[in-house]
Backbone as XML, in Angstrom:
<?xml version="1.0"?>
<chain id="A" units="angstrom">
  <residue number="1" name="UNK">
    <atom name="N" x="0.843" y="-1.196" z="0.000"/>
    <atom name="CA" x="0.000" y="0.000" z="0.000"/>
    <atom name="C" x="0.880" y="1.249" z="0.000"/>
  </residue>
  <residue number="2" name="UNK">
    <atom name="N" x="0.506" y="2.309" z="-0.855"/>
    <atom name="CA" x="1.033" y="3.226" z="-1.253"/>
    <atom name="C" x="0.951" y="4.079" z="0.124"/>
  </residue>
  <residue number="3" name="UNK">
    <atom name="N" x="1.912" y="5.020" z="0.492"/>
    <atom name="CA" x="1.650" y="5.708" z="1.923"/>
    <atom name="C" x="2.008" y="7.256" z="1.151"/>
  </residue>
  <residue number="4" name="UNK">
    <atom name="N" x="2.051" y="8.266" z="0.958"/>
    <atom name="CA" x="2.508" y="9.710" z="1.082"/>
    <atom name="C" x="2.207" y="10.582" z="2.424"/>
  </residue>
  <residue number="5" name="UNK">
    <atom name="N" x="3.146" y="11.097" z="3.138"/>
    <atom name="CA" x="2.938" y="11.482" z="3.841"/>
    <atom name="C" x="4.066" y="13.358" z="4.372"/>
  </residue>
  <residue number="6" name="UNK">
    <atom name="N" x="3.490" y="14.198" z="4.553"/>
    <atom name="CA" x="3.844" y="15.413" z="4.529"/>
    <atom name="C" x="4.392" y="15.746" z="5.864"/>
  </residue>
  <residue number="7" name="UNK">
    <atom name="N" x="5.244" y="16.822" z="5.916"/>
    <atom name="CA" x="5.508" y="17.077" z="6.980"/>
    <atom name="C" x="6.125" y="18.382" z="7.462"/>
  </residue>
  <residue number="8" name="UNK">
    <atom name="N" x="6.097" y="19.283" z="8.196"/>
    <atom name="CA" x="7.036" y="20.586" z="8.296"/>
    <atom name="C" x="5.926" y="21.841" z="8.081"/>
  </residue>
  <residue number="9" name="UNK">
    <atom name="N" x="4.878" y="21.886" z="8.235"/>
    <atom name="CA" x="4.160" y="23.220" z="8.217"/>
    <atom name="C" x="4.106" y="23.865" z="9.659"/>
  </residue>
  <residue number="10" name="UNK">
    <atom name="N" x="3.520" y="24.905" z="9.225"/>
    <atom name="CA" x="3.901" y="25.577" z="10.445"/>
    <atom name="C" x="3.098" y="26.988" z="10.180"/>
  </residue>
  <residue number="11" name="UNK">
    <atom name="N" x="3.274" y="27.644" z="10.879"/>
    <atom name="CA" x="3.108" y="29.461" z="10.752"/>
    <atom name="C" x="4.575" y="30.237" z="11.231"/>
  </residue>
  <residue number="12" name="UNK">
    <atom name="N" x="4.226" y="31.311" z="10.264"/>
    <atom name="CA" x="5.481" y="31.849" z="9.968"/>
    <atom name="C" x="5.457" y="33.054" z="9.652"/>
  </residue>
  <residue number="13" name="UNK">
    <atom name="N" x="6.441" y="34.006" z="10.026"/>
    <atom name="CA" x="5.800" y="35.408" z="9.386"/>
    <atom name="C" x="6.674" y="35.861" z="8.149"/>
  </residue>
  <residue number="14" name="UNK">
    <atom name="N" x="6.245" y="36.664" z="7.145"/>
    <atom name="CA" x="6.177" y="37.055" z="5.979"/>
    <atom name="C" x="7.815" y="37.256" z="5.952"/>
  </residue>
  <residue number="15" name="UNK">
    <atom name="N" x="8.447" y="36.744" z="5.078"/>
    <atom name="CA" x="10.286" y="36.822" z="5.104"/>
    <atom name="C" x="10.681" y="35.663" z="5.853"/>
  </residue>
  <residue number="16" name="UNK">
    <atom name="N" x="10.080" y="35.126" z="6.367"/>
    <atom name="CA" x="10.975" y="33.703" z="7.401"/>
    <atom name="C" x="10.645" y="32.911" z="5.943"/>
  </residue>
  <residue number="17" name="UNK">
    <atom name="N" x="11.038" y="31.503" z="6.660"/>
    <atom name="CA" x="11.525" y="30.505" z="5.912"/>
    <atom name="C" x="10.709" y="28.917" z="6.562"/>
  </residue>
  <residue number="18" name="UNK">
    <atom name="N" x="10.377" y="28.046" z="5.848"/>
    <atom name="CA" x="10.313" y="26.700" z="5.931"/>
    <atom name="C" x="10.515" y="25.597" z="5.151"/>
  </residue>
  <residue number="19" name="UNK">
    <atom name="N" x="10.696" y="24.326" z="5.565"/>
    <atom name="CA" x="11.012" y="23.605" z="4.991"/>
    <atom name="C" x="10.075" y="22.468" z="4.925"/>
  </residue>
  <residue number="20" name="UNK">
    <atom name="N" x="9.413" y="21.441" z="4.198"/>
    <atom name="CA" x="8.660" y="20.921" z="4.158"/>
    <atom name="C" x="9.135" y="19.490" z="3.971"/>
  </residue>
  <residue number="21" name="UNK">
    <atom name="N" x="8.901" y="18.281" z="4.443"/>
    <atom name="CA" x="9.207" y="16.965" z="3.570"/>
    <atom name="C" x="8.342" y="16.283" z="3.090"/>
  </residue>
  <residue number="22" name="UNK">
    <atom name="N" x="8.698" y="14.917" z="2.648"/>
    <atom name="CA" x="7.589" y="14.242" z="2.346"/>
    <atom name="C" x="8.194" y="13.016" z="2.164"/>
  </residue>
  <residue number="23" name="UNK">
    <atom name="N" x="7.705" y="11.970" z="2.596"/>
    <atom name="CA" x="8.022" y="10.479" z="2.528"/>
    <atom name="C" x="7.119" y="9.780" z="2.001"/>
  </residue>
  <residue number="24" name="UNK">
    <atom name="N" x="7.618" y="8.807" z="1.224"/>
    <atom name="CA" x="6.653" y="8.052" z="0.394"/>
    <atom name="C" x="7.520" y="6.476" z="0.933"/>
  </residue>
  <residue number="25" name="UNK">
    <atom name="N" x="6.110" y="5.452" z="0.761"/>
    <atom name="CA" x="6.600" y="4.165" z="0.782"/>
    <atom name="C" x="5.484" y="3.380" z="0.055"/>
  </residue>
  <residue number="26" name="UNK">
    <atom name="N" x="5.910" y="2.172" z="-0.303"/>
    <atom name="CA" x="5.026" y="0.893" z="-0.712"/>
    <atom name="C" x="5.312" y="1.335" z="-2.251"/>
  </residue>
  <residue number="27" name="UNK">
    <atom name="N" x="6.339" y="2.346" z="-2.826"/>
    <atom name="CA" x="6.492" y="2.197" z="-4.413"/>
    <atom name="C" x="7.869" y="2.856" z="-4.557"/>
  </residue>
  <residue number="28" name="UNK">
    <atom name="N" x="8.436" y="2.364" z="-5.691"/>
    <atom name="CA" x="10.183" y="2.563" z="-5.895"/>
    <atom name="C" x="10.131" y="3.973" z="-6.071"/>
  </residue>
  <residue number="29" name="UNK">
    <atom name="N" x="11.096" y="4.469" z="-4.963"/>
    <atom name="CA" x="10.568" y="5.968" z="-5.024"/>
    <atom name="C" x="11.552" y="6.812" z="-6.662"/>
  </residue>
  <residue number="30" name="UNK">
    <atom name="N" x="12.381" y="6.047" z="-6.544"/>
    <atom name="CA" x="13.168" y="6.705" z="-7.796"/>
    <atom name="C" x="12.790" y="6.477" z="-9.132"/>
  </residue>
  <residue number="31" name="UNK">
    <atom name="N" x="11.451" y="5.914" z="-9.211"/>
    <atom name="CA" x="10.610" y="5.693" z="-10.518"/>
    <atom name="C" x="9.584" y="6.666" z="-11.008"/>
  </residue>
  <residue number="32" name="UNK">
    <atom name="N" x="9.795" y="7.659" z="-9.882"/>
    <atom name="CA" x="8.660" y="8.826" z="-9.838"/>
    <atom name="C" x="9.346" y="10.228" z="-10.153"/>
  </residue>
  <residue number="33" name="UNK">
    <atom name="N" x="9.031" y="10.721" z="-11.101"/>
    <atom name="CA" x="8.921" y="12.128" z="-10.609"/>
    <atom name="C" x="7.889" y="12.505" z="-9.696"/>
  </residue>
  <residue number="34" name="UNK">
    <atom name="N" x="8.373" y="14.003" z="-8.828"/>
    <atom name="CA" x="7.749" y="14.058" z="-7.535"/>
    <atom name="C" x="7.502" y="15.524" z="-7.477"/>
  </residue>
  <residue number="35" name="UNK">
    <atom name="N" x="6.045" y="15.874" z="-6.818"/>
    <atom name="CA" x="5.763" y="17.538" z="-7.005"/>
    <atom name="C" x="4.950" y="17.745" z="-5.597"/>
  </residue>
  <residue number="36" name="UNK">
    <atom name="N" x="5.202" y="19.524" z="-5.953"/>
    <atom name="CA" x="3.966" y="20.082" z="-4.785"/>
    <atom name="C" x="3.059" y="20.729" z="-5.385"/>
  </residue>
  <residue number="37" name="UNK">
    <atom name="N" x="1.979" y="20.923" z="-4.603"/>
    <atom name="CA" x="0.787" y="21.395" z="-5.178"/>
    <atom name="C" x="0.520" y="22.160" z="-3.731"/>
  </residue>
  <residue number="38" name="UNK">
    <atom name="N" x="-0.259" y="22.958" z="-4.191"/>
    <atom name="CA" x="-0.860" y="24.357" z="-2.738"/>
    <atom name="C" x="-2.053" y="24.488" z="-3.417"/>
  </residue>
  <residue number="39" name="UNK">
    <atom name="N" x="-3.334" y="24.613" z="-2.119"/>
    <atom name="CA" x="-4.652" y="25.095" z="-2.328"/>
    <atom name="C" x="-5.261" y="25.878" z="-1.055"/>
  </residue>
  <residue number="40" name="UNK">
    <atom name="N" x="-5.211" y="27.072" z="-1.734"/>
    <atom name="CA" x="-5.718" y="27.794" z="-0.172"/>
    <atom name="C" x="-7.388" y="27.678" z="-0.225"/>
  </residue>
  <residue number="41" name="UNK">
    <atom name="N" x="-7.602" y="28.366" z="0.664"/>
    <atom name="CA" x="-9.266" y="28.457" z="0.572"/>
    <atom name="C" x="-10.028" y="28.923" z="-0.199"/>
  </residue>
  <residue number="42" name="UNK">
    <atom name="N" x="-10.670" y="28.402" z="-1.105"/>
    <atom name="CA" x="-11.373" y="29.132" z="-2.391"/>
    <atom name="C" x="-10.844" y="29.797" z="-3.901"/>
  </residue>
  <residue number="43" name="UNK">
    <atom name="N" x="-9.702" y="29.117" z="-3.793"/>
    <atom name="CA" x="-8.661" y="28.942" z="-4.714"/>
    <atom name="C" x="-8.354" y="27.771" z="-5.260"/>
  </residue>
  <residue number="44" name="UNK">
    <atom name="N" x="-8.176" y="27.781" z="-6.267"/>
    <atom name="CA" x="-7.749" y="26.258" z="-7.427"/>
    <atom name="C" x="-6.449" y="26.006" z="-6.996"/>
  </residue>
  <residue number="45" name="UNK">
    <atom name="N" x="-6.545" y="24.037" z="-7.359"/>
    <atom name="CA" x="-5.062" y="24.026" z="-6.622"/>
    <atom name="C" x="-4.088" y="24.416" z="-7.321"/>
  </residue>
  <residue number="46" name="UNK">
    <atom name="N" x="-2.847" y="24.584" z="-7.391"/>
    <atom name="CA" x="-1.342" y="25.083" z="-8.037"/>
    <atom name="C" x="-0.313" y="24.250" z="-7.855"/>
  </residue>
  <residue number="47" name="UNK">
    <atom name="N" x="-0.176" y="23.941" z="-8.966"/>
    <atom name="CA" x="1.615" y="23.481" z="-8.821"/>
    <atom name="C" x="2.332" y="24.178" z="-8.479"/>
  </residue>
  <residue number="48" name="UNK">
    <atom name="N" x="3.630" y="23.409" z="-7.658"/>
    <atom name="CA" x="4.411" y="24.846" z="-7.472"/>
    <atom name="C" x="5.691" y="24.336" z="-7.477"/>
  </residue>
  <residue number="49" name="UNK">
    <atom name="N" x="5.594" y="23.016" z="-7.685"/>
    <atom name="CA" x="7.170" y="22.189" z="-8.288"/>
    <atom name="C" x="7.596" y="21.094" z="-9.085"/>
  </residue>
  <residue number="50" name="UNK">
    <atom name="N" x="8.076" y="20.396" z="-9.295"/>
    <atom name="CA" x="8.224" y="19.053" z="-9.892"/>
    <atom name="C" x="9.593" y="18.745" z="-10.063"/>
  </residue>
  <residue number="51" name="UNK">
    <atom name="N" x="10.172" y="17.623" z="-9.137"/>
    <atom name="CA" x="11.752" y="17.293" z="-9.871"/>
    <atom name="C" x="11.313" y="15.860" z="-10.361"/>
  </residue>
  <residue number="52" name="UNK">
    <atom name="N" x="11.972" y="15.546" z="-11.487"/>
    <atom name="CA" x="12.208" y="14.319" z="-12.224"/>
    <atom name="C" x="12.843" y="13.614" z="-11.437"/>
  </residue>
  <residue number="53" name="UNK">
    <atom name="N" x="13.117" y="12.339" z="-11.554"/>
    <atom name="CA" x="13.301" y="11.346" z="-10.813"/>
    <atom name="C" x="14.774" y="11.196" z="-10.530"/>
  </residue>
  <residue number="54" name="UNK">
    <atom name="N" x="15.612" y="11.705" z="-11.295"/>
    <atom name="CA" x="16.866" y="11.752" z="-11.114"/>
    <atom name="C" x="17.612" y="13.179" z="-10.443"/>
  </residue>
  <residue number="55" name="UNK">
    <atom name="N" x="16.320" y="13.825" z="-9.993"/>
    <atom name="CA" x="16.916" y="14.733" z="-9.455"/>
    <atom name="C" x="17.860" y="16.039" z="-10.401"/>
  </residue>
  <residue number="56" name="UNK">
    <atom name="N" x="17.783" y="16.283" z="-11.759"/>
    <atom name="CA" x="18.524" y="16.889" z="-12.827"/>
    <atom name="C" x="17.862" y="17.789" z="-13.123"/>
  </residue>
  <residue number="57" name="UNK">
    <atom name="N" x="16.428" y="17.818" z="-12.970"/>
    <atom name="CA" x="15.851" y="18.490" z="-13.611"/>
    <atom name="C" x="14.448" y="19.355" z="-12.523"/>
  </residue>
  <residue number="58" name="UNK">
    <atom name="N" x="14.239" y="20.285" z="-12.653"/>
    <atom name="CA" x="12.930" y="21.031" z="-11.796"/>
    <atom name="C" x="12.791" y="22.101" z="-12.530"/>
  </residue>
  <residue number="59" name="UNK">
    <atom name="N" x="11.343" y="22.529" z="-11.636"/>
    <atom name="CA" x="10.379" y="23.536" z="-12.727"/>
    <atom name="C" x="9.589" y="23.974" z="-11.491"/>
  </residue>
  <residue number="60" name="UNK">
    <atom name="N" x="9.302" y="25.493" z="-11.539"/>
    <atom name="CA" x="8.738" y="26.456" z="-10.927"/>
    <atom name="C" x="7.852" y="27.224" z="-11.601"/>
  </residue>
  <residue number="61" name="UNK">
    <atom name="N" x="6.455" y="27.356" z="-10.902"/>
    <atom name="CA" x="5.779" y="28.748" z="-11.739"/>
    <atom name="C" x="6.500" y="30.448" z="-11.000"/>
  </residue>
  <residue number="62" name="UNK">
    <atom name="N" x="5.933" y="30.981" z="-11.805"/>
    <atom name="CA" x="6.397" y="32.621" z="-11.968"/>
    <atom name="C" x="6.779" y="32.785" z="-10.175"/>
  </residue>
  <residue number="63" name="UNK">
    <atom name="N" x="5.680" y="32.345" z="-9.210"/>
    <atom name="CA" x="5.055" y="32.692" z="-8.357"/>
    <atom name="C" x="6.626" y="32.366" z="-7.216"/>
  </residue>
  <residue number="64" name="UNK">
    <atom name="N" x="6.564" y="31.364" z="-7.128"/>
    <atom name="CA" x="7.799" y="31.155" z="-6.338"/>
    <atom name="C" x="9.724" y="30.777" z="-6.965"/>
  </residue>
  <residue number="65" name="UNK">
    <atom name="N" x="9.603" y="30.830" z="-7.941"/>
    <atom name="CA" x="10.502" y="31.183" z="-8.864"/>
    <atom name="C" x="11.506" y="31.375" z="-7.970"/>
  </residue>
  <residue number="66" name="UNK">
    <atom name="N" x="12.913" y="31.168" z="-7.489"/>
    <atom name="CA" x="13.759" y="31.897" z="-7.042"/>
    <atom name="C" x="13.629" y="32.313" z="-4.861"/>
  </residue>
  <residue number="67" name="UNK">
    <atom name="N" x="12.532" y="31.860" z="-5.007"/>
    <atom name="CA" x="12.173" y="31.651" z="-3.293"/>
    <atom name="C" x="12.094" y="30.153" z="-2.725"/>
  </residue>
  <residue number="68" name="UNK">
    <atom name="N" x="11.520" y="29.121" z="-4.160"/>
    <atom name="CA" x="11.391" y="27.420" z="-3.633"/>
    <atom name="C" x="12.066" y="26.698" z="-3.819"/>
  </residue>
  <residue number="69" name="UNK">
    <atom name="N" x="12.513" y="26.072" z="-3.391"/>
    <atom name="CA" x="13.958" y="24.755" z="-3.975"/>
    <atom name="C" x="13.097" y="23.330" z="-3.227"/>
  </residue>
  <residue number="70" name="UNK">
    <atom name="N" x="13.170" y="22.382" z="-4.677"/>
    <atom name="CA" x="12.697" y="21.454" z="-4.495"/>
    <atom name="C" x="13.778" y="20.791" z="-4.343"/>
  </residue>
  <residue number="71" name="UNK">
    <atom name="N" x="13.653" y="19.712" z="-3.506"/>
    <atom name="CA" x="15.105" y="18.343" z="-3.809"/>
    <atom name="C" x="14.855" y="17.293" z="-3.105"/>
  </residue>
  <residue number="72" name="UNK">
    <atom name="N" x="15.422" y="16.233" z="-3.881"/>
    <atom name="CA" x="14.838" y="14.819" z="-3.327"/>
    <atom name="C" x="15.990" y="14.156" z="-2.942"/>
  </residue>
  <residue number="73" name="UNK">
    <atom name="N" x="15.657" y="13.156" z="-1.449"/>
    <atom name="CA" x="16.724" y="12.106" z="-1.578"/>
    <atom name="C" x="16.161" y="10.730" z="-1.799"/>
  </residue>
  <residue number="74" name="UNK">
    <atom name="N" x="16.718" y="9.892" z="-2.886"/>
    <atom name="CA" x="16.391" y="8.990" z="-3.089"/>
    <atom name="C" x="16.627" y="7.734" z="-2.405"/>
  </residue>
  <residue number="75" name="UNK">
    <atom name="N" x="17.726" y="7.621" z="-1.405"/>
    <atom name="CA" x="18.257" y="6.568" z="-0.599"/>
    <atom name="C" x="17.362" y="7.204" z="0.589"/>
  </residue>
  <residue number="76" name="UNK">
    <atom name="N" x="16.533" y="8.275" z="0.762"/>
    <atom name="CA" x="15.546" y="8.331" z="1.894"/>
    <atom name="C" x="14.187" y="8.144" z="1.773"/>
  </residue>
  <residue number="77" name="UNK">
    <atom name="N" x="14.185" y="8.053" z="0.203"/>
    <atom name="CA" x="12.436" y="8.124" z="-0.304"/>
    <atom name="C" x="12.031" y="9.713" z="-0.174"/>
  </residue>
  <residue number="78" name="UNK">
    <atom name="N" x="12.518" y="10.328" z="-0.003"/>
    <atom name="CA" x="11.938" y="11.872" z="0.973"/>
    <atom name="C" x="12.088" y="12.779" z="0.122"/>
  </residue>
  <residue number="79" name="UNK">
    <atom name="N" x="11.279" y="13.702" z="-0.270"/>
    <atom name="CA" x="11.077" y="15.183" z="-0.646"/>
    <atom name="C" x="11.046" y="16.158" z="-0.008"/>
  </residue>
  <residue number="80" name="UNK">
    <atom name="N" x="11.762" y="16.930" z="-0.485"/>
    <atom name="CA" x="11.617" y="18.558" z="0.118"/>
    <atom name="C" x="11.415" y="19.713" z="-0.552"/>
  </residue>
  <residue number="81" name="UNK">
    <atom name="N" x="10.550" y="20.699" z="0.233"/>
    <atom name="CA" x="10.290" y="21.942" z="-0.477"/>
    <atom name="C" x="10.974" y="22.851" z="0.328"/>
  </residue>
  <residue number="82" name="UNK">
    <atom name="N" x="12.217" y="23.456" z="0.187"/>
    <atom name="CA" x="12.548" y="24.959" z="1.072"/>
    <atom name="C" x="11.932" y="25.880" z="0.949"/>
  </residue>
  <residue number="83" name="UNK">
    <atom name="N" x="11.492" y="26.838" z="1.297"/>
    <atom name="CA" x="11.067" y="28.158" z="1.361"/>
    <atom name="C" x="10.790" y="29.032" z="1.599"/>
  </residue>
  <residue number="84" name="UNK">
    <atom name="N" x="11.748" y="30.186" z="1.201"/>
    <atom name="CA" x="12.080" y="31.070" z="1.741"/>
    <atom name="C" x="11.743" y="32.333" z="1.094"/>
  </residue>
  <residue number="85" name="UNK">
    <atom name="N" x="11.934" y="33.611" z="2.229"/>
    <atom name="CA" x="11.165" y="34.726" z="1.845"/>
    <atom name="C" x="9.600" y="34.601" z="1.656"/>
  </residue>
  <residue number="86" name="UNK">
    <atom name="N" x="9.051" y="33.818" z="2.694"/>
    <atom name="CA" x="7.594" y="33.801" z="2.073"/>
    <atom name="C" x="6.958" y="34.712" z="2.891"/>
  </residue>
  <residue number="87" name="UNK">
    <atom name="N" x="5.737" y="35.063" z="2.119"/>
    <atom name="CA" x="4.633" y="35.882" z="1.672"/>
    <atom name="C" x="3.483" y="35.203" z="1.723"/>
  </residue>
  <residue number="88" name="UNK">
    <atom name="N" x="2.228" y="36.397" z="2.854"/>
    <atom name="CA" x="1.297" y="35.731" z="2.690"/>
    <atom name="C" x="0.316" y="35.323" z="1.882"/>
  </residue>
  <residue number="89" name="UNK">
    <atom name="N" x="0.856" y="35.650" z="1.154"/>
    <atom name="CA" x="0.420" y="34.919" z="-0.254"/>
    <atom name="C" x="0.118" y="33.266" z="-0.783"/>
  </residue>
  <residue number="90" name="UNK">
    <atom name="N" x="1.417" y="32.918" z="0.409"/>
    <atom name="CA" x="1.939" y="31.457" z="-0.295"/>
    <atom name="C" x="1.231" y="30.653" z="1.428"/>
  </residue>
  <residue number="91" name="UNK">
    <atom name="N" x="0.070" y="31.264" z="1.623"/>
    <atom name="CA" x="-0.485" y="30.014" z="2.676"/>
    <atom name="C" x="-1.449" y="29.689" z="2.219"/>
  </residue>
  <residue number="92" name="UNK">
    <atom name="N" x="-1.198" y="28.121" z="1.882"/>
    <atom name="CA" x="-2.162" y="27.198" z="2.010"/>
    <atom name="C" x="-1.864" y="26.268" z="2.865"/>
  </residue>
  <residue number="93" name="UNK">
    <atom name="N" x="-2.793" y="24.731" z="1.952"/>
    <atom name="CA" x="-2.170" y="23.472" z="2.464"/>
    <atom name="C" x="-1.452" y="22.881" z="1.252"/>
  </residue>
  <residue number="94" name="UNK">
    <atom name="N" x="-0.133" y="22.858" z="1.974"/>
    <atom name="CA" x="0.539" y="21.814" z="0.610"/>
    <atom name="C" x="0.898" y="20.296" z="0.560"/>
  </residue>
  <residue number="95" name="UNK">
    <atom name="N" x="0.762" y="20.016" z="-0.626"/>
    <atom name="CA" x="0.696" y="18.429" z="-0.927"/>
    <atom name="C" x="1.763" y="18.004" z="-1.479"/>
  </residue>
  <residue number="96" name="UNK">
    <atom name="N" x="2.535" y="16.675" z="-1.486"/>
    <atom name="CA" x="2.830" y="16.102" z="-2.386"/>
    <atom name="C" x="2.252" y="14.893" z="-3.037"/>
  </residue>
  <residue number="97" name="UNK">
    <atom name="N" x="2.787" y="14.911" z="-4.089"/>
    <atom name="CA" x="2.205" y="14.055" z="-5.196"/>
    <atom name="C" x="3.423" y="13.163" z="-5.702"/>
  </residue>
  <residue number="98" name="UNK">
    <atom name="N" x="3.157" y="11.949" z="-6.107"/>
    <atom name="CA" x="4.247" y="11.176" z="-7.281"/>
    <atom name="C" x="3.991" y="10.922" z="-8.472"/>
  </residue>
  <residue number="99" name="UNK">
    <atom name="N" x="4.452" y="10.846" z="-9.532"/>
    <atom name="CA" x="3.754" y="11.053" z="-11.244"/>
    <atom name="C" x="4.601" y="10.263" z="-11.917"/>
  </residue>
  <residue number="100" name="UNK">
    <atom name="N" x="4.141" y="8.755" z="-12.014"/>
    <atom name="CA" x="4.633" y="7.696" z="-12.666"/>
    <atom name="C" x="5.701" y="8.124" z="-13.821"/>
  </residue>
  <residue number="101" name="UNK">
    <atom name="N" x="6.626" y="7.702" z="-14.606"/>
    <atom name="CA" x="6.922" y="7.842" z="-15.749"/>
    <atom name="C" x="8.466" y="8.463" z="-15.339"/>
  </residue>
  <residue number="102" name="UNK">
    <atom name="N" x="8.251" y="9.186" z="-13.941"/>
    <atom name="CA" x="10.070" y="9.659" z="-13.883"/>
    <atom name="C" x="10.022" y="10.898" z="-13.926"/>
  </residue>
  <residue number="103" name="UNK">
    <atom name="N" x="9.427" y="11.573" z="-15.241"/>
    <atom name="CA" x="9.544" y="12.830" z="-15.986"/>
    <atom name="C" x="8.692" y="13.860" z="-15.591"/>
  </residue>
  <residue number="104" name="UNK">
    <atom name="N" x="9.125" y="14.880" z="-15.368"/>
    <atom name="CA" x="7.805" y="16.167" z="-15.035"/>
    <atom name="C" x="7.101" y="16.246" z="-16.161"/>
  </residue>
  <residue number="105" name="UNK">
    <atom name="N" x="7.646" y="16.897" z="-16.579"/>
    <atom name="CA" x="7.159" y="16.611" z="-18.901"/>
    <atom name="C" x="6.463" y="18.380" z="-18.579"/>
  </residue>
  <residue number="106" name="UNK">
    <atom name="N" x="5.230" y="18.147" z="-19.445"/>
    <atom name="CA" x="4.852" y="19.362" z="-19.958"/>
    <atom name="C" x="3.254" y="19.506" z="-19.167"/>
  </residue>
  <residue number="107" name="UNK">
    <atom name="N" x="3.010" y="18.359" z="-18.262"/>
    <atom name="CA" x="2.176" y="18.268" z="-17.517"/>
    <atom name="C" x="2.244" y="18.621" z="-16.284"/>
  </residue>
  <residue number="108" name="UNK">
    <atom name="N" x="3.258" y="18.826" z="-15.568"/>
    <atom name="CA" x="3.586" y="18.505" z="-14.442"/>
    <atom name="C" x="2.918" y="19.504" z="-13.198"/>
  </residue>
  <residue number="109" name="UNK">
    <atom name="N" x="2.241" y="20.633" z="-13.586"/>
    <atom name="CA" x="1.051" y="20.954" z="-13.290"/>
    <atom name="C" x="-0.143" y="20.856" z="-12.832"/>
  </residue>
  <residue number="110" name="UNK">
    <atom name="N" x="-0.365" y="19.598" z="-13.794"/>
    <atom name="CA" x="-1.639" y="19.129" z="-13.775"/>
    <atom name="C" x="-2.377" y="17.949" z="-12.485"/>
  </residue>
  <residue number="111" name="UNK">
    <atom name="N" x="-2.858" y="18.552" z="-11.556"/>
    <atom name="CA" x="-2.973" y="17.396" z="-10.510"/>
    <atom name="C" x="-3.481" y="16.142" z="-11.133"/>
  </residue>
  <residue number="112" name="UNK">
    <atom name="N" x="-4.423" y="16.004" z="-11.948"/>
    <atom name="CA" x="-4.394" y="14.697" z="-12.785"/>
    <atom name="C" x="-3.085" y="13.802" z="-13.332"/>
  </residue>
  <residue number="113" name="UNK">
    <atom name="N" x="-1.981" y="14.155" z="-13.428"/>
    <atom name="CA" x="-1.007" y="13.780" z="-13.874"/>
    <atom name="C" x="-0.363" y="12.747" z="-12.991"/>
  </residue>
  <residue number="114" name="UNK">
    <atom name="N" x="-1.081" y="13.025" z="-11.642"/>
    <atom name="CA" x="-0.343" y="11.833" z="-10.657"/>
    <atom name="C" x="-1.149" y="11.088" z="-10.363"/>
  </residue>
  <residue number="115" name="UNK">
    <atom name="N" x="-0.244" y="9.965" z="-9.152"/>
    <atom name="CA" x="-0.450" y="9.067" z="-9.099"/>
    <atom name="C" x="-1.024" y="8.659" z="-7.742"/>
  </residue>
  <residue number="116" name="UNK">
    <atom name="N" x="-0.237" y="8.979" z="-7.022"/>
    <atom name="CA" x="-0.231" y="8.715" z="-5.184"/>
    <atom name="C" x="0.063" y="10.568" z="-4.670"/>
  </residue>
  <residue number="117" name="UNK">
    <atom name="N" x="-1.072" y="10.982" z="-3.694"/>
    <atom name="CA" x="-1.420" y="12.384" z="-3.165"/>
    <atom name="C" x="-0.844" y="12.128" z="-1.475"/>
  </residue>
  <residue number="118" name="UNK">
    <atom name="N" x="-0.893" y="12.754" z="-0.788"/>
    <atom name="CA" x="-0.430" y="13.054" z="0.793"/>
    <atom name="C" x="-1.656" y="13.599" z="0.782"/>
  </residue>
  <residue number="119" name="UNK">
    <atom name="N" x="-1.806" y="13.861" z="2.212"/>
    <atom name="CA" x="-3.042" y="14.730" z="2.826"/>
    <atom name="C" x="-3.120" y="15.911" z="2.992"/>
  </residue>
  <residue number="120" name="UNK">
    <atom name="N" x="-1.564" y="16.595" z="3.211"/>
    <atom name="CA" x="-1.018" y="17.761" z="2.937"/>
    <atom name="C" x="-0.650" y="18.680" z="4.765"/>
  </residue>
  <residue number="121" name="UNK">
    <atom name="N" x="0.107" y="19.199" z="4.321"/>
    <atom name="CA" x="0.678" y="20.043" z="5.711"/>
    <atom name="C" x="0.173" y="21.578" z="5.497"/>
  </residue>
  <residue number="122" name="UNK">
    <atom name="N" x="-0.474" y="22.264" z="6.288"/>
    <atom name="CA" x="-0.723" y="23.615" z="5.904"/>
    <atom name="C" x="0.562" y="24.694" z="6.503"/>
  </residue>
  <residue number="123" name="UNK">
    <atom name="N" x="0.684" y="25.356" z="5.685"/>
    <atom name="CA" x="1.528" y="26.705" z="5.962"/>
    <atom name="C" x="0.783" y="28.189" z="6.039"/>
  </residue>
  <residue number="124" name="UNK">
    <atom name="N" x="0.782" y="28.416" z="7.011"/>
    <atom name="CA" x="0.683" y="29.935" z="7.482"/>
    <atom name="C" x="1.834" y="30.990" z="7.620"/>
  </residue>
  <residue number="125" name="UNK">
    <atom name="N" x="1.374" y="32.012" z="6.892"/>
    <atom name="CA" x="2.395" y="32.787" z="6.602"/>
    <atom name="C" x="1.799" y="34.304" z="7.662"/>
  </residue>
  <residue number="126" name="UNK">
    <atom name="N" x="2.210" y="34.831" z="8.398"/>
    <atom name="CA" x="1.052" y="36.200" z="9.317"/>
    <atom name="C" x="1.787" y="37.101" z="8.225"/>
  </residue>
  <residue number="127" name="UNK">
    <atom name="N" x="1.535" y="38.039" z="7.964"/>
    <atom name="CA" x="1.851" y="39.896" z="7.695"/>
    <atom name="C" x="2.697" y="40.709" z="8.727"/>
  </residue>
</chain>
């Protein structure tokens, strides 16, 4: 049985920093590309990362560009989202996801695109 599970939210004020993980078990974790997704309240959800399975490759929208660093360890199963300089902008609850195939591709966006979801950790950001 597939497990995803999140971890590291918190509240935080606007310019601090957090770090998020995520552990996956019951599937070869290095067969996945692996992403986050954020949905605040009354808002559609958002991608807001994706590294390929080898770790070579990641992708950011406009939004956190240059504030998020995704990175995976594969001898831990575990994902991470850093992030820093945040803005309350960037509170929701965030998820990870795994997306068969390895590759972020041109989808990697798309919450349909995966496979196995987490329940998600919320982040609060105050003003």
């Amino acid at each position: 049985q597939v497990q995803v599970v999140e971890s590291g939210g918190g509240l935080v004020q606007a310019g601090g920093s957090l770090r998020l993980s995520c552990t996956a078990s019951g599937l070869t974790f290095d067969d996945y590309a692996m992403g986050w997704f954020r949905q605040a309240p009354g808002k559609e959800r958002e991608g807001v990362s994706c590294i390929n399975r080898s770790a070579d490759r990641t992708v950011y929208p406009i939004s956190v560009s240059g504030r998020f660093t995704i990175s995976r360890d594969n001898a831990k199963n575990t994902l991470y989202l850093q992030m820093d300089n945040l803005k309350p902008e960037d509170t929701a609850m965030y998820y990870c996801a795994a997306k068969s195939g390895g590759s972020c591709g041109g989808t990697w966006s798309a919450g349909s695109a995966y496979n196995y979801w987490g329940r998600g950790t919320q982040v609060t950001v105050s003003s």
